[in-house]
C-alpha positions as CSV (number, residue, x, y, z in Angstrom):
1,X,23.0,21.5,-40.7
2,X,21.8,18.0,-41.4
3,X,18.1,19.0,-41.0
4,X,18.5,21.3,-43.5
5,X,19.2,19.1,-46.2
6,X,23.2,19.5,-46.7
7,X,25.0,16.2,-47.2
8,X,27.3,16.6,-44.4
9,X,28.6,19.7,-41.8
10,X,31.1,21.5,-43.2
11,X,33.9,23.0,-40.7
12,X,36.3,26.2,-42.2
13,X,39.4,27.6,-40.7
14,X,41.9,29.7,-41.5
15,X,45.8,28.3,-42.1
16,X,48.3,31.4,-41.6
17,X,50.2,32.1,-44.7
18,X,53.8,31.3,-43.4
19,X,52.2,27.5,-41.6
20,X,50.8,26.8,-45.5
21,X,53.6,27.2,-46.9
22,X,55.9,25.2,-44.9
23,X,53.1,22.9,-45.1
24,X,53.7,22.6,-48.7
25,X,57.0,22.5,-48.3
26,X,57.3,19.6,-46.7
27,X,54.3,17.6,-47.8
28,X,54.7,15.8,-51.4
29,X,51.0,14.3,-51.2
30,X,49.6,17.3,-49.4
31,X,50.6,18.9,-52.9
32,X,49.9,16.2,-54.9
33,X,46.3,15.9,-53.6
34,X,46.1,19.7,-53.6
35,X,46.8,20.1,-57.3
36,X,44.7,16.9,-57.8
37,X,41.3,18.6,-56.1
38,X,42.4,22.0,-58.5
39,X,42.8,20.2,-61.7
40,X,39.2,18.5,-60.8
41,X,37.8,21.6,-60.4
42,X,38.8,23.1,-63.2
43,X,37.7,20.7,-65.4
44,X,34.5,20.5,-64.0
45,X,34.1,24.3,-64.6
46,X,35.2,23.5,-68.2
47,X,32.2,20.8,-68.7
48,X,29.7,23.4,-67.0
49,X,31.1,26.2,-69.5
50,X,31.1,24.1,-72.3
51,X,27.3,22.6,-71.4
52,X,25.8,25.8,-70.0
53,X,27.4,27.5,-73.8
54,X,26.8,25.4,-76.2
55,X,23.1,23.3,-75.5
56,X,19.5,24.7,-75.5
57,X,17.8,25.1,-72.6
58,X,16.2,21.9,-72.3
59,X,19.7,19.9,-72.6
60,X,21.0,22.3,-70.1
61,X,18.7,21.8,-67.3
62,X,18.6,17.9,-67.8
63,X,22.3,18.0,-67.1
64,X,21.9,20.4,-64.5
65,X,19.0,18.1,-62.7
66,X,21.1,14.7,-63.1
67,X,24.2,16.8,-61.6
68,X,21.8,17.5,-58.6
69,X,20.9,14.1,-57.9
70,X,24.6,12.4,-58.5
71,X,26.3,15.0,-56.2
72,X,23.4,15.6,-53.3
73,X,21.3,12.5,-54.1
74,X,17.8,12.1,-53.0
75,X,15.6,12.2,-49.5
76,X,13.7,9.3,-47.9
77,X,10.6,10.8,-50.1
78,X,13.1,10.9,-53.5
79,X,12.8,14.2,-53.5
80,X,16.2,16.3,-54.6
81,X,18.5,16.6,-51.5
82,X,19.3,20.0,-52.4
83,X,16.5,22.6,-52.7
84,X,17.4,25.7,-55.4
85,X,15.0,28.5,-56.1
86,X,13.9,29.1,-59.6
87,X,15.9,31.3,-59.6
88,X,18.9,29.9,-58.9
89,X,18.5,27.3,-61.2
90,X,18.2,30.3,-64.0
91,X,21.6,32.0,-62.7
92,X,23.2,28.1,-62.9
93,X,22.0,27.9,-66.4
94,X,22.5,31.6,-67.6
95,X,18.5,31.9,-68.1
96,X,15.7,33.7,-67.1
97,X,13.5,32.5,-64.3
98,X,10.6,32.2,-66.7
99,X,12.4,30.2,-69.0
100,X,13.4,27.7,-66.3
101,X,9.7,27.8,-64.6
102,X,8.4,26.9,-68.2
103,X,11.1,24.1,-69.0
104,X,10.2,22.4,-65.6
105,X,6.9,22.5,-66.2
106,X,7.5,20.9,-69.6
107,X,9.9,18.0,-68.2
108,X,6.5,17.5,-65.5
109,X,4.3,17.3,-68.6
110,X,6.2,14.7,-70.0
111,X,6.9,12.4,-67.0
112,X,10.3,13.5,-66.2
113,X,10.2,14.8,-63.0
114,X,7.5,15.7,-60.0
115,X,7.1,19.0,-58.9
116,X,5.4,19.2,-55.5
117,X,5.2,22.7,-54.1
118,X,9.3,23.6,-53.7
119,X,10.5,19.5,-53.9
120,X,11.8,18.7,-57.0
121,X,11.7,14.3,-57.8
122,X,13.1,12.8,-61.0
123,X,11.0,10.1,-62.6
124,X,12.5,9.3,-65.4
125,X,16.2,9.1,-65.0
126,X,16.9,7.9,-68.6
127,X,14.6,10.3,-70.7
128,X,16.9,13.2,-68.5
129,X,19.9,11.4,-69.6
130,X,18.9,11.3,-73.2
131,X,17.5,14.6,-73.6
132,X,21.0,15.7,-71.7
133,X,22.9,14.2,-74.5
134,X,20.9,16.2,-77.1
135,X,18.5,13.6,-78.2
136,X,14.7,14.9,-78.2
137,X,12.1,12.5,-75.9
């Protein structure tokens, strides 16, 4: 998985019902940490709700760019770790593929990010951080 981009490998399995339970049971910081990894993601998915809502486009997909490169970080070229498809970016932001094609295209333009073929590279960190706060570059 590494070659592919991904952070790190990811391993899943599957606890029984009846072993998580007595797990919980008798683990006060299993439950504790578990409850601690829920309340961070639901407050997460409040701040997406409540940027993805209420911002226009452009503040949107600054946010959504800097999120990118704090959680996956960047390649030995700077490019983003994680590729998205246009598309993918649109579904994240609740726009239309156009929309998002257009915006990138406009944050290129103004020296905020490279866009070579499908990599994706920020330039300018701080104009992203500002425009993701709502002010106009």
């Amino acid at each position: 998985m590494r070659n592919k981009g991904y952070p790190s490998p990811v391993e899943v399995c599957f606890i029984e019902k009846k072993r998580f339970f007595e797990t919980l049971k008798n683990n006060r910081d299993f439950i504790i940490h578990l409850l601690d990894t829920f309340a961070d993601y639901l407050r997460s998915t409040d701040d997406r709700i409540v940027i993805m809502g209420q911002n226009k486009m452009m503040v949107r997909l600054a946010h959504f760019l800097i999120k990118l490169h704090t959680e996956f970080g960047e390649d030995q070229q700077g490019h983003l770790r994680l590729y998205l498809k246009r598309e993918d970016m649109a579904n994240y932001m609740g726009v239309t593929v156009e929309s998002t094609i257009r915006m990138l295209k406009d944050f290129e333009h103004k020296g905020l990010i490279l866009l070579n073929g499908k990599f994706l590279k920020l330039i300018d960190f701080s104009g992203l951080e500002h425009i993701s706060k709502g002010f106009k570059i």
